[in-house]
C-alpha positions as a Markdown table, in Angstrom:
| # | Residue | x | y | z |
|---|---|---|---|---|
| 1 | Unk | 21.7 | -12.2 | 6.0 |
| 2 | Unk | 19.4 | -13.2 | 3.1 |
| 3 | Unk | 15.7 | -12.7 | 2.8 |
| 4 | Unk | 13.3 | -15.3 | 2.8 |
| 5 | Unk | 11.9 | -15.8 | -0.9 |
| 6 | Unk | 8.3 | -15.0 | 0.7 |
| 7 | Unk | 9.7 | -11.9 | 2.5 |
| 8 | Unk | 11.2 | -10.5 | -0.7 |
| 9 | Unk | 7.8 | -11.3 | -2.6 |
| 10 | Unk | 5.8 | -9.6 | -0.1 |
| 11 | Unk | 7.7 | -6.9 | -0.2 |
| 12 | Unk | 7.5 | -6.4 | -3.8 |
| 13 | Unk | 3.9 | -6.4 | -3.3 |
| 14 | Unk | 3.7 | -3.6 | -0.8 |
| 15 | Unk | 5.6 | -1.8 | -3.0 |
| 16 | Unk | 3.0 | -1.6 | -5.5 |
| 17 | Unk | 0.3 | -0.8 | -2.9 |
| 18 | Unk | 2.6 | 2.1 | -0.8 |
| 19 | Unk | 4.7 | 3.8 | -3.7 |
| 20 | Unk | 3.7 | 2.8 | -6.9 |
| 21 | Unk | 4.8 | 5.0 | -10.7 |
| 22 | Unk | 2.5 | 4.8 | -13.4 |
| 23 | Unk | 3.1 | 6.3 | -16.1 |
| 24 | Unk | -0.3 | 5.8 | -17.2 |
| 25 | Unk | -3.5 | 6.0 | -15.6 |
| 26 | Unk | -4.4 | 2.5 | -15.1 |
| 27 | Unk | -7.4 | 2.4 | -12.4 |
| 28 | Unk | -8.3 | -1.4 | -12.3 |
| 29 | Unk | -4.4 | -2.2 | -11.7 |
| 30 | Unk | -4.1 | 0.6 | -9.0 |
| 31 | Unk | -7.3 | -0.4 | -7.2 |
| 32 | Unk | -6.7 | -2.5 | -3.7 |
| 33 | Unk | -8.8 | -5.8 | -4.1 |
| 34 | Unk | -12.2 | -6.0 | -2.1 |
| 35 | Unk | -12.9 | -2.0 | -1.5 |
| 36 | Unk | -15.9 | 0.1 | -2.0 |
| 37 | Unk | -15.8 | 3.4 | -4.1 |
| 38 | Unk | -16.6 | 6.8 | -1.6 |
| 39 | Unk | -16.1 | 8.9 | -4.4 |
| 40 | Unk | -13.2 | 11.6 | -4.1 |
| 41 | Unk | -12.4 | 14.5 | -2.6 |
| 42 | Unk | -9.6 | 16.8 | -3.5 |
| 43 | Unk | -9.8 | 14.9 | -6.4 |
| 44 | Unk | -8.5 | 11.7 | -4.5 |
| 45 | Unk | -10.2 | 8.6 | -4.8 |
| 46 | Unk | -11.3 | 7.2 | -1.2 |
| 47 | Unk | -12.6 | 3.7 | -1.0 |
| 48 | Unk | -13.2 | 1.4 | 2.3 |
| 49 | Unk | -12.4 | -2.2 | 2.4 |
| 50 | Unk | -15.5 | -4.5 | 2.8 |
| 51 | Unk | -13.8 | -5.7 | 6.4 |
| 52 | Unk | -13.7 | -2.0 | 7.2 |
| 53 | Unk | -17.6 | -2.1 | 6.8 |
| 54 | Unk | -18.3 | -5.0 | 8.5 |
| 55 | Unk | -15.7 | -3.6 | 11.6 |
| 56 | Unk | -18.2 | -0.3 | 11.6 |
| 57 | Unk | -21.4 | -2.0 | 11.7 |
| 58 | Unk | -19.8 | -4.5 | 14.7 |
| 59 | Unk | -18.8 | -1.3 | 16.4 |
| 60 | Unk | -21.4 | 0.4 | 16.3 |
| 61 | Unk | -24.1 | -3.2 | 17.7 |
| 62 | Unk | -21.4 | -3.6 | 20.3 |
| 63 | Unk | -21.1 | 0.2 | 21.6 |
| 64 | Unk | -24.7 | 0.9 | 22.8 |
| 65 | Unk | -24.2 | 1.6 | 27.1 |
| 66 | Unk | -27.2 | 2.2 | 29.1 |
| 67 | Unk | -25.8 | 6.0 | 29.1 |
| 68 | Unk | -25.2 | 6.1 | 25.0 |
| 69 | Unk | -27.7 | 6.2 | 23.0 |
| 70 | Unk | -27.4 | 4.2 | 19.8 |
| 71 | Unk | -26.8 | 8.0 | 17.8 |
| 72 | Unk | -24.1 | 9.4 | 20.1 |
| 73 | Unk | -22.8 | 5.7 | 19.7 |
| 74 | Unk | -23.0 | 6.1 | 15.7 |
| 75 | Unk | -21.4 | 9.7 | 15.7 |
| 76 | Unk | -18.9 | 8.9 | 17.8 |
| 77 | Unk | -17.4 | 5.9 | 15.9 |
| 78 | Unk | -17.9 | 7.7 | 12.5 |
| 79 | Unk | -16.3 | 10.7 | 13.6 |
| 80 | Unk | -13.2 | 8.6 | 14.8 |
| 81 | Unk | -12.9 | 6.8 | 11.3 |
| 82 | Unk | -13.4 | 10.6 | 10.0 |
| 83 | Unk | -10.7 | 11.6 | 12.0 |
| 84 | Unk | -8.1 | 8.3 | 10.6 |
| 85 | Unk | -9.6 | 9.6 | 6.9 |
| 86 | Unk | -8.7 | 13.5 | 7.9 |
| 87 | Unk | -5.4 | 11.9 | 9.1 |
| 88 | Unk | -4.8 | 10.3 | 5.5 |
| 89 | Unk | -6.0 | 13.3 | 3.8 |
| 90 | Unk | -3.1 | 15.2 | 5.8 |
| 91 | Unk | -0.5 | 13.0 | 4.0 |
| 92 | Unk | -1.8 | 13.4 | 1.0 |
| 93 | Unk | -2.1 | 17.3 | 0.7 |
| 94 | Unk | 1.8 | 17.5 | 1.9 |
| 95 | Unk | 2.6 | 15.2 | -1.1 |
| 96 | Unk | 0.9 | 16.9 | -3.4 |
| 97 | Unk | 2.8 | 19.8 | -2.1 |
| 98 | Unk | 6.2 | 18.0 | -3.0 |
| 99 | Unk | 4.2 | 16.9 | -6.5 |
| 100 | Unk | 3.8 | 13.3 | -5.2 |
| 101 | Unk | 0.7 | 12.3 | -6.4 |
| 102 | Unk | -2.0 | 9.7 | -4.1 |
| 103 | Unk | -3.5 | 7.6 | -6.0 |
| 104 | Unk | -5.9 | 6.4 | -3.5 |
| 105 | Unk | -7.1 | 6.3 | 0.4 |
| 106 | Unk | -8.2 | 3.0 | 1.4 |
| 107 | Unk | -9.4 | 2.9 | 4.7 |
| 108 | Unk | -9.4 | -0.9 | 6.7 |
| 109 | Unk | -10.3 | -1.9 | 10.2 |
| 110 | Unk | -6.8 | -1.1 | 11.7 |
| 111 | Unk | -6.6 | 2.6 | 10.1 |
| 112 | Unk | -6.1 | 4.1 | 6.3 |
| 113 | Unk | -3.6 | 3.8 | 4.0 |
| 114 | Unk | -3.0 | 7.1 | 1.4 |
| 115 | Unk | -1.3 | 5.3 | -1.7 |
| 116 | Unk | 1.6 | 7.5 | -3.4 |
| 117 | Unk | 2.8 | 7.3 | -6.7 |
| 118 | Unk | 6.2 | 7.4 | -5.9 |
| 119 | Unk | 8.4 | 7.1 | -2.6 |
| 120 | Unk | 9.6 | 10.6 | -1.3 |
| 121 | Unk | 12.6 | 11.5 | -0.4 |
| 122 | Unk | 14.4 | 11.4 | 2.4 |
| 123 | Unk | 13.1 | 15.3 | 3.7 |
| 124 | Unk | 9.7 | 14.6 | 2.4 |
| 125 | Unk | 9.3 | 12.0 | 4.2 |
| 126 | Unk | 9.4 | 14.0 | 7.5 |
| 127 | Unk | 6.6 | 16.3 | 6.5 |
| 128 | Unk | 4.3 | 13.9 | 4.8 |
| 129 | Unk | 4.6 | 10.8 | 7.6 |
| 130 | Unk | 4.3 | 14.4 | 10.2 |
| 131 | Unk | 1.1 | 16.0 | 8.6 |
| 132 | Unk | -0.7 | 13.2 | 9.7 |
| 133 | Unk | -0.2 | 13.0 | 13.4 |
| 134 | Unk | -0.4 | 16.7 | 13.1 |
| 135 | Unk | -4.3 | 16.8 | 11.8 |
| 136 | Unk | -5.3 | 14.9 | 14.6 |
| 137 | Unk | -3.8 | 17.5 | 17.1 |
| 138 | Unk | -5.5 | 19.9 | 15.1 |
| 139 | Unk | -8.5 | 18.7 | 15.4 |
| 140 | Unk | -8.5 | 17.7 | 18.9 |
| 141 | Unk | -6.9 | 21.4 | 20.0 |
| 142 | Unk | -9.6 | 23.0 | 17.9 |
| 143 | Unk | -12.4 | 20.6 | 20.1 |
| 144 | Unk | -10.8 | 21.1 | 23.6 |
| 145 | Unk | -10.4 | 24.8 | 22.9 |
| 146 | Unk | -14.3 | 25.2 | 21.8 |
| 147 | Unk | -15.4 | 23.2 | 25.6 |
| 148 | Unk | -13.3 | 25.4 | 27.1 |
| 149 | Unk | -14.8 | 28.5 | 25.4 |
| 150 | Unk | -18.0 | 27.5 | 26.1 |
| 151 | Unk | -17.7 | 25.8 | 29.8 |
| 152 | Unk | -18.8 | 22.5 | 28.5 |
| 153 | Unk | -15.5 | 20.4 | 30.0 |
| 154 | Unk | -16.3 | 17.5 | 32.1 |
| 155 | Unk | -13.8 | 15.8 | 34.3 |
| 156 | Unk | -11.3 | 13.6 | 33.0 |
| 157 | Unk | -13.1 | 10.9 | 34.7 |
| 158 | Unk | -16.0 | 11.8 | 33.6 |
| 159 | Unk | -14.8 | 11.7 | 30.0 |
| 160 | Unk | -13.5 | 8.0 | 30.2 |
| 161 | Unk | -17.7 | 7.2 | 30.8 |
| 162 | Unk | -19.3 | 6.8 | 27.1 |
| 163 | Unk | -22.2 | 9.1 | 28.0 |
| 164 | Unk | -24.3 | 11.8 | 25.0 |
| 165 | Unk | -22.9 | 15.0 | 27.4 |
| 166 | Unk | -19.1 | 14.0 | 26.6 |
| 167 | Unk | -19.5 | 13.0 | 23.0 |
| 168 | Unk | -17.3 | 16.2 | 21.6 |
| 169 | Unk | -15.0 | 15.7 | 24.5 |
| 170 | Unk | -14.1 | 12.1 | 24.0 |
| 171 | Unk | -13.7 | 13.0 | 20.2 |
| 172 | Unk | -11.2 | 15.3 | 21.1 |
| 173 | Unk | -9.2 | 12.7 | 23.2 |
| 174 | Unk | -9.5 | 9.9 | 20.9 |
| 175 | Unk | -8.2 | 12.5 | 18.2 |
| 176 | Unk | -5.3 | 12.9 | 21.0 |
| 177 | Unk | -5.0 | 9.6 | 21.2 |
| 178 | Unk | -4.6 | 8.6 | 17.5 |
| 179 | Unk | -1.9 | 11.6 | 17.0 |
| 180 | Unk | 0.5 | 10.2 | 20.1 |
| 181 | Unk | -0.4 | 6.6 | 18.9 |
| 182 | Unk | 0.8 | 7.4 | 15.5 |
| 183 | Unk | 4.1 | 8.6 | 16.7 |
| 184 | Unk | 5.1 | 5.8 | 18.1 |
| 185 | Unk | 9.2 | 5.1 | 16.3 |
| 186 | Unk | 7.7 | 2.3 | 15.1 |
| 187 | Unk | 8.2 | 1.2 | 10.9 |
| 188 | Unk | 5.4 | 1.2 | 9.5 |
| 189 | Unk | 4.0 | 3.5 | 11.2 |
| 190 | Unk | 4.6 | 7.4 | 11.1 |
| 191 | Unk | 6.7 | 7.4 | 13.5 |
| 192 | Unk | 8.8 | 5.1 | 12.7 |
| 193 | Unk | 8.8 | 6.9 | 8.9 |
| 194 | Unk | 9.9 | 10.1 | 11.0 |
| 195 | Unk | 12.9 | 8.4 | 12.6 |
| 196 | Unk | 14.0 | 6.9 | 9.3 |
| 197 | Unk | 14.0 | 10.4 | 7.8 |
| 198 | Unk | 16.1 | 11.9 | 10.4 |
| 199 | Unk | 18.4 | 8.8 | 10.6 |
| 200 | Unk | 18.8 | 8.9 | 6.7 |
| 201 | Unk | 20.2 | 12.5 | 7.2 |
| 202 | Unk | 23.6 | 11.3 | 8.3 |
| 203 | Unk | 23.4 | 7.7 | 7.1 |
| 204 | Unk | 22.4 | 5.3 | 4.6 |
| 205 | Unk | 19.1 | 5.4 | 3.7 |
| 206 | Unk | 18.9 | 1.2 | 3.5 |
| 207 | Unk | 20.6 | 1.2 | 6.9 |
| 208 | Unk | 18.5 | 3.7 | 8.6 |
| 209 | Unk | 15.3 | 1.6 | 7.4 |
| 210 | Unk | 17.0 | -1.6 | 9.0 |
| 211 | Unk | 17.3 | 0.3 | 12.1 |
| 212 | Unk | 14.1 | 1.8 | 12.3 |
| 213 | Unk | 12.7 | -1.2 | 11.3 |
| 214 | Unk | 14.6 | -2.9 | 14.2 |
| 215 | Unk | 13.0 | -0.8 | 16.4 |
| 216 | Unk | 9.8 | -1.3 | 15.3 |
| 217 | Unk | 10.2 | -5.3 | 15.4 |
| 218 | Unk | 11.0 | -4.9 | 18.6 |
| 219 | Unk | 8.3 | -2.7 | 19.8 |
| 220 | Unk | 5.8 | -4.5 | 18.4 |
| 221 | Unk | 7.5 | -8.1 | 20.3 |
| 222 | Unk | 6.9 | -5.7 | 23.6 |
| 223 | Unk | 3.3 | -4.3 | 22.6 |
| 224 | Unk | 2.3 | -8.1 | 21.8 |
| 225 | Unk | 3.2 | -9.9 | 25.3 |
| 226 | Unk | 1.9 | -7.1 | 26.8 |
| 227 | Unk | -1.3 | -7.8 | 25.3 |
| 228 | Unk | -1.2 | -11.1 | 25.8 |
| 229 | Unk | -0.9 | -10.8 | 29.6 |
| 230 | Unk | -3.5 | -8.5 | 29.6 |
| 231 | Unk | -5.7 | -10.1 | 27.2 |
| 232 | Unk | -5.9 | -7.3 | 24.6 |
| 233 | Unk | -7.0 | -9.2 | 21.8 |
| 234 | Unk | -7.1 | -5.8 | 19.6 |
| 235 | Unk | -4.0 | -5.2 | 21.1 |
| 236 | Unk | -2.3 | -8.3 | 19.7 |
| 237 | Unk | -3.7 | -7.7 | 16.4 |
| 238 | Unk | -2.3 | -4.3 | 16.0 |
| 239 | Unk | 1.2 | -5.7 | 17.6 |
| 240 | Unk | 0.9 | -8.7 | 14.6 |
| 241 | Unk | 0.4 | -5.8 | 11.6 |
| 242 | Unk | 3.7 | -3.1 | 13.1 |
| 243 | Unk | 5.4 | -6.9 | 13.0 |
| 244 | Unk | 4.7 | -7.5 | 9.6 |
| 245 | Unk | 5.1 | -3.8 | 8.8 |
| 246 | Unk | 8.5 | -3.7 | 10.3 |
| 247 | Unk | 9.7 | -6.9 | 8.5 |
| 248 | Unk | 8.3 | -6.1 | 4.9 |
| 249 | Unk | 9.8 | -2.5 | 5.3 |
| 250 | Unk | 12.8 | -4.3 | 5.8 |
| 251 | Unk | 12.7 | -6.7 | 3.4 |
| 252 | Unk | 11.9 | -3.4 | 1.1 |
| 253 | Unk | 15.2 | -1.8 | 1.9 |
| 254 | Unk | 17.3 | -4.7 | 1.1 |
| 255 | Unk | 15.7 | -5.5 | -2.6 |
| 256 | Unk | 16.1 | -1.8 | -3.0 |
| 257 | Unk | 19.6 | -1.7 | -2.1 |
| 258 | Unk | 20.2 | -4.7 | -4.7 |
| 259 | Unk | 17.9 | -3.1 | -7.6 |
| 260 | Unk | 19.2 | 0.9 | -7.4 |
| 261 | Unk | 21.6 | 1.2 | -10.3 |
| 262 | Unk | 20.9 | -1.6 | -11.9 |
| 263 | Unk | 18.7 | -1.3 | -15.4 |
| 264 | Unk | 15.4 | -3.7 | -16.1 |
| 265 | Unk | 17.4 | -5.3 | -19.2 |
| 266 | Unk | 19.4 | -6.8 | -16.3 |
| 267 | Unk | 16.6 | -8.9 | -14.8 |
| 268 | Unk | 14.4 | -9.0 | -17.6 |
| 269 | Unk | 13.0 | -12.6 | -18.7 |
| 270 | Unk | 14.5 | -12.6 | -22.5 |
| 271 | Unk | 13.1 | -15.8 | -23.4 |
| 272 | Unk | 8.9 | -15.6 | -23.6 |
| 273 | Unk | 6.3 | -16.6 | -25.8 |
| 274 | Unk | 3.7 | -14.2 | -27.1 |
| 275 | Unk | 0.4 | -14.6 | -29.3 |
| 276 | Unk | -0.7 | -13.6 | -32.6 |
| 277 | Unk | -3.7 | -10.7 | -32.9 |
| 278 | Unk | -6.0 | -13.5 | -35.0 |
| 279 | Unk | -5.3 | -16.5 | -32.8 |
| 280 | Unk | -8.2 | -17.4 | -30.6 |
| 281 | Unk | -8.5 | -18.2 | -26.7 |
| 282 | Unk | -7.9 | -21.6 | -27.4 |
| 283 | Unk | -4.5 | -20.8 | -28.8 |
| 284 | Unk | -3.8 | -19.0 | -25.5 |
| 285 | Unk | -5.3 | -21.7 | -23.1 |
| 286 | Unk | -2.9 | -24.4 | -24.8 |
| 287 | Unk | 0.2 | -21.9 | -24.2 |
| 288 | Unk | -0.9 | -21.1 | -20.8 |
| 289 | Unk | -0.8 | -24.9 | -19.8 |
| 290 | Unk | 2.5 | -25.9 | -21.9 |
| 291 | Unk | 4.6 | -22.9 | -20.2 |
| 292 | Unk | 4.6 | -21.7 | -17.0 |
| 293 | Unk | 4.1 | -17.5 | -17.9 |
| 294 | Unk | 1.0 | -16.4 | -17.1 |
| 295 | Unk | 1.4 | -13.1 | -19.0 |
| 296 | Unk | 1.2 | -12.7 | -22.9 |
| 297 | Unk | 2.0 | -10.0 | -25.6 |
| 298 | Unk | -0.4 | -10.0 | -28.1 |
| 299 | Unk | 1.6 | -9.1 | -31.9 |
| 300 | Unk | 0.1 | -7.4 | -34.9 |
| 301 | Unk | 3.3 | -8.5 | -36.9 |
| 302 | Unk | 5.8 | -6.7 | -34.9 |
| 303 | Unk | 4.3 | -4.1 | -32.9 |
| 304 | Unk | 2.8 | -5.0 | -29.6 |
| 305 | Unk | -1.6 | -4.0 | -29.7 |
| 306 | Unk | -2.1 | -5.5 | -26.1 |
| 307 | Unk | -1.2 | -8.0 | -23.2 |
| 308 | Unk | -3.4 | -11.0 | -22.7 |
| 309 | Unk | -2.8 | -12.3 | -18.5 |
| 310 | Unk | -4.0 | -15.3 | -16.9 |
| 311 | Unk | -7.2 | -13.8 | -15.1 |
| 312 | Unk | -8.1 | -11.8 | -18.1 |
| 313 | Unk | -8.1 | -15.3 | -20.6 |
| 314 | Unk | -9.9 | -17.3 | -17.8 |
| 315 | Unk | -12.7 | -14.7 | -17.3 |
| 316 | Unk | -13.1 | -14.0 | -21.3 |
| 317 | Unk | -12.9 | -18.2 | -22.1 |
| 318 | Unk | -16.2 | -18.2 | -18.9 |
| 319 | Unk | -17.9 | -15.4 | -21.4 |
| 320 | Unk | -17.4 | -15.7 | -24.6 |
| 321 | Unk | -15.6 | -19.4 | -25.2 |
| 322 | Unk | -12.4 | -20.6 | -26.6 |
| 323 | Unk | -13.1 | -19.7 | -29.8 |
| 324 | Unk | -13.3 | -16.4 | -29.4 |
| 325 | Unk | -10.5 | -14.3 | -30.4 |
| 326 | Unk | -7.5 | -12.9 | -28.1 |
| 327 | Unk | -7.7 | -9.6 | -29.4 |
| 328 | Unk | -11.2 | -9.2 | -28.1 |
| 329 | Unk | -10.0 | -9.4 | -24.8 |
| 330 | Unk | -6.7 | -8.2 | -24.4 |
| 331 | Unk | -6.0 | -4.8 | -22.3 |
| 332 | Unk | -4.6 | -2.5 | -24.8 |
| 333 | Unk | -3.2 | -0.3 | -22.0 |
| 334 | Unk | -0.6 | -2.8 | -20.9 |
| 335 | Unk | 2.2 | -1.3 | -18.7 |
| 336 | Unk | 5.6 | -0.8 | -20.4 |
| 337 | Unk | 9.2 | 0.0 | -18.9 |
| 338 | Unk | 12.3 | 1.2 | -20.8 |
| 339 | Unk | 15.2 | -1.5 | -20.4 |
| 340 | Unk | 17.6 | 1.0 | -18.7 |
| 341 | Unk | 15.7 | 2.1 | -16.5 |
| 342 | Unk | 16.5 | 1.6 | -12.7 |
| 343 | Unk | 15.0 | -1.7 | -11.3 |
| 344 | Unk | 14.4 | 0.5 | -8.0 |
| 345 | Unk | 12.1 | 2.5 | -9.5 |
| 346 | Unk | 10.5 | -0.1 | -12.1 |
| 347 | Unk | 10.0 | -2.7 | -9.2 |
| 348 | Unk | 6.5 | -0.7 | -7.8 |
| 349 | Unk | 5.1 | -0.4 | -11.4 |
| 350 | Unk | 5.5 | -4.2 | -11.9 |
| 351 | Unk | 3.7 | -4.9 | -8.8 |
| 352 | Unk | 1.0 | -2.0 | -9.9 |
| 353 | Unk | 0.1 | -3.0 | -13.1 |
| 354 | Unk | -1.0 | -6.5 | -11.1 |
| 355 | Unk | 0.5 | -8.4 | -14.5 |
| 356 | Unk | 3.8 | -8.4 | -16.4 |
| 357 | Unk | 5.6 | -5.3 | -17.5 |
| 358 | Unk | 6.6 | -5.5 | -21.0 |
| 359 | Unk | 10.5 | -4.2 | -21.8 |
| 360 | Unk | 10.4 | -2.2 | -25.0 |
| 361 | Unk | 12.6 | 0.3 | -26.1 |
| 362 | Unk | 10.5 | 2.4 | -28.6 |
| 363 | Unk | 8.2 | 0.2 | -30.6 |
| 364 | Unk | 10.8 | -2.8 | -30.3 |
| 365 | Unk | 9.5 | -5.8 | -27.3 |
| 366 | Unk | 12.5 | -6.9 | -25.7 |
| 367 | Unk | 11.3 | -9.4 | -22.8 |
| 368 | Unk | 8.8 | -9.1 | -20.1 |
| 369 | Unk | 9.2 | -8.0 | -16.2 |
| 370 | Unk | 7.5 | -10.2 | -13.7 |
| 371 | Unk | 7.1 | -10.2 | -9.5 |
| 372 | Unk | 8.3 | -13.9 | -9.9 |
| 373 | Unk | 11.6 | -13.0 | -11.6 |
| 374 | Unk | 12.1 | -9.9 | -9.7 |
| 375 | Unk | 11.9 | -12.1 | -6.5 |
| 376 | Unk | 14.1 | -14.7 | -7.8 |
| 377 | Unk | 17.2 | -11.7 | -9.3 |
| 378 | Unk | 17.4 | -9.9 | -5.8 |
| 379 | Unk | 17.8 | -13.6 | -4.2 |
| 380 | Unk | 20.6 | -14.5 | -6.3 |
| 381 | Unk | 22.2 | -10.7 | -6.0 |
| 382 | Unk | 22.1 | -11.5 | -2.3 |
| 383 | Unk | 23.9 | -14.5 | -3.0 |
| 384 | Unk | 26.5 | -12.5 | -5.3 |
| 385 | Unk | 24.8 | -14.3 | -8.3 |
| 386 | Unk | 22.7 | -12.5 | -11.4 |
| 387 | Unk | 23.6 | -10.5 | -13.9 |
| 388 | Unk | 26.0 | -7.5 | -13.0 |
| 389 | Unk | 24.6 | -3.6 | -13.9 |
| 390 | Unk | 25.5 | -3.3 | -16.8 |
C-alpha cells in the first residue's frame, strides 16, 4: 500500500532528528527547534525543550500534598527527569561503544530523545535501545538495595503515599517503573526497537519494522481506549505519540526500502537556478518569488563559495536590506553529497542540514537534494514510476 505524501514527509523529517550523517559539524542545522543549552557531559550536548520547562515548573506547583513538602516535591520530580536523562545517557555510551556518535540529548515533557549520527545496525540496535531500560534498573536496584541495607523500607503501601520519609523509595520505583515502561514491544519505543532487532535476525529488516511497528499501532489503539475510559488524559497523550511513533517508523522503513541502492543522481533536481557571488539580496528576493526553490548556490565563476536558503535571505533582507550583497550572508558550510551515493543513507543529511543538499562530485555542482523531491521520488517508486538505480 502507498504512503500518504504527509507520512513519507514526516518521516523524512524524523530521520534527520533520530539518525542523522554529517559529514561536517554543522550545529545550527543539528539543533532541534525551541531547546535550551545544559551544556554537555561526556562531551554530549544536552538541551531541554522550552515545553519541557514549562511541564517541570507545572509539576512541581501541582505536586505539593499536605505530607510533601515543596523540596521533597522538587527533588523528587528532578530526580525522575535525572533518571529519563541517565536513561538517554545509557544509549548514548553503548553507541559510542559501536563508534556511533550522539549528536545531542533533548529532553521534552513525554521523555528524552539521544540523537545518533547514524542508524545502527541490526545487533546494535539491541544493546543501545537495551542500555537504556537497563540504567533505570540500575539505579533503582542500587536504591532498594541501600533501604534495605540500612532498614529504611516502608510498606508498599506506604510507598504509593507522596510523603518526605519515602522520597528515595518512590525514586527507586519510579526508576522501576520507567525501565518496565520502556520495554513495552512498542515502535518507537525501546522495546519495540528490541523486537525489531531480534525479528531482523531471520527476516527483512523493512519487514520486521512493519511488524513491530504493527504491534506498536496496535498497542497504542489499546493503551488509548483504555485511557479514555478511565479518563487518563496523560495516558491518551502518550498513547497519541507510540501512534505517531509507530506510523512514522513505518513510513521510515518503506522510503528506505525504495532509496537503499539507489544513488542521489537518481533523485536529484538537475534543473535549478543559482546566484552570482556580487549579486545583491534583491537579486535573490526576485528569484525566490519567480521559482518555487527556496535553496540557492551561490557561484564564484564555477566553484560553489556558499548556499543562500529562504530563512537565511529573509532574516539578512530584515537586517541589512535588499541591497546588500548575497555573499554577506550566505552559509559557507553548506552540506554536500556525492551523486552515487546511496539515497538511504543521504536521505537523514538532507533532512539535517534543515536546507538543500548540493550534488557535487569534486568541485563540479550537479543539482541540489531537497525533502520536497525526496518525498515526491519515493511516491512515484511506490507507484513503479522514477528513475531506475542506475
Amino acid at each position: 500500500m502507498c504512503a500518504t505524501l504527509d507520512g513519507v514527509r514526516v518521516a523524512i523529517m524524523e530521520a534527520g532528528m533520530e539518525s542523522t550523517p554529517t559529514p561536517r559539524s554543522r550545529p545550527d542545522a543539528q539543533r532541534i527547534a525551541g531547546t535550551v543549552s545544559a551544556g554537555s557531559l561526556f562531551g554530549i550536548p544536552v538541551r531541554f525543550h522550552f515545553t519541557f520547562l514549562l511541564l517541570f515548573a507545572f509539576l512541581v506547583a501541582f505536586g505539593l500534598s499536605g505530607r510533601q513538602s515543596a523540596l521533597a516535591n522538587s527533588l523528587f520530580i528532578a530526580a525522575l527527569f535525572g533518571s529519563v536523562l541517565l536513561h538517554e545517557f545509557g544509549h548514548a555510551l553503548v553507541s559510542r561503544r559501536y563508534g556511533i556518535r550522539t549528536l545531542e540529548i533533548v529532553m521534552f515533557p513525554i521523555g528524552g530523545i539521544a540523537r545518533l549520527e547514524k542508524n545502527p545496525g541490526v545487533r546494535e540496535e539491541f544493546w543501545i535501545a537495551i542500555a537504556g531500560p537497563a540504567v533505570n534498573f540500575v539505579i533503582a536496584g542500587a536504591l532498594l538495595g541501600y533501604l534495605a541495607a540500612t532498614g529504611q523500607m516502608v510498606p508498599f503501601e506506604e510507598a504509593m503515599e507522596a510523603s518526605a520519609p519515602n522520597l528515595v523509595e518512590r525514586i527507586a520505583l519510579g526508576n522501576l517503573i520507567l525501565g518496565l515502561f520502556n520495554l513495552l514491544p512498542a515502535l518507537p519505543m525501546d522495546g519495540g526497537r528490541i523486537l525489531r532487532s531480534l525479528l531482523a535476525r531471520y527476516r527483512p529488516e523493512v519487514e520486521a519494522t512493519r511488524l513491530a511497528a504493527r504491534i506498536g499501532t496496535g498497542m497504542a489503539v489499546l493503551m488509548g481506549l483504555y485511557a479514555l475510559i478511565t479518563f487518563q488524559i496523560f495516558l491518551l497523550f502518550i498513547a497519541f505519540f507510540v501512534y505517531l511513533g509507530a506510523s512514522q517508523e513505518r513510513a521510515m522503513s518503506i522510503g528506505k526500502s525504495v532509496t537503499q541502492g539507489v544513488p542521489v543522481r537518481a533523485a536529484m533536481v538537475s534543473q535549478f537556478q543559482t546566484l552570482e557571488h556580487g549579486q545583491t539580496l534583491r537579486d535573490a528576493a526576485n528569484l525566490l518569488l519567480a521559482t518555487t526553490q527556496q535553496d540557492f548556490p551561490v557561484l564564484l565563476g564555477d566553484r560553489v563559495t556558499g548556499m543562500l536558503g529562504r530563512q537565511g535571505l529573509l532574516r539578512a533582507l530584515a537586517q541589512d536590506g535588499p541591497d546588500a550583497y548575497v555573499s554577506g550572508h550566505m552559509d559557507r558550510d553548506f552540506m554536500r553529497v556525492d551523486p552515487d551515493m546511496d539515497l538511504a543513507e543521504a536521505m537523514p543529511m538532507v533532512a539535517a542540514a534543515g536546507s538543500a543538499a548540493l550534488v557535487m562530485h569534486e568541485d563540479s555542482l550537479l543539482g541540489l537534494l531537497t525533502a520536497e523531491n525526496l518525498t515526491e521520488y519515493i511516491l512515484l517508486r511506490q507507484m513503479g514510476l522514477g528513475k531506475e538505480p542506475a
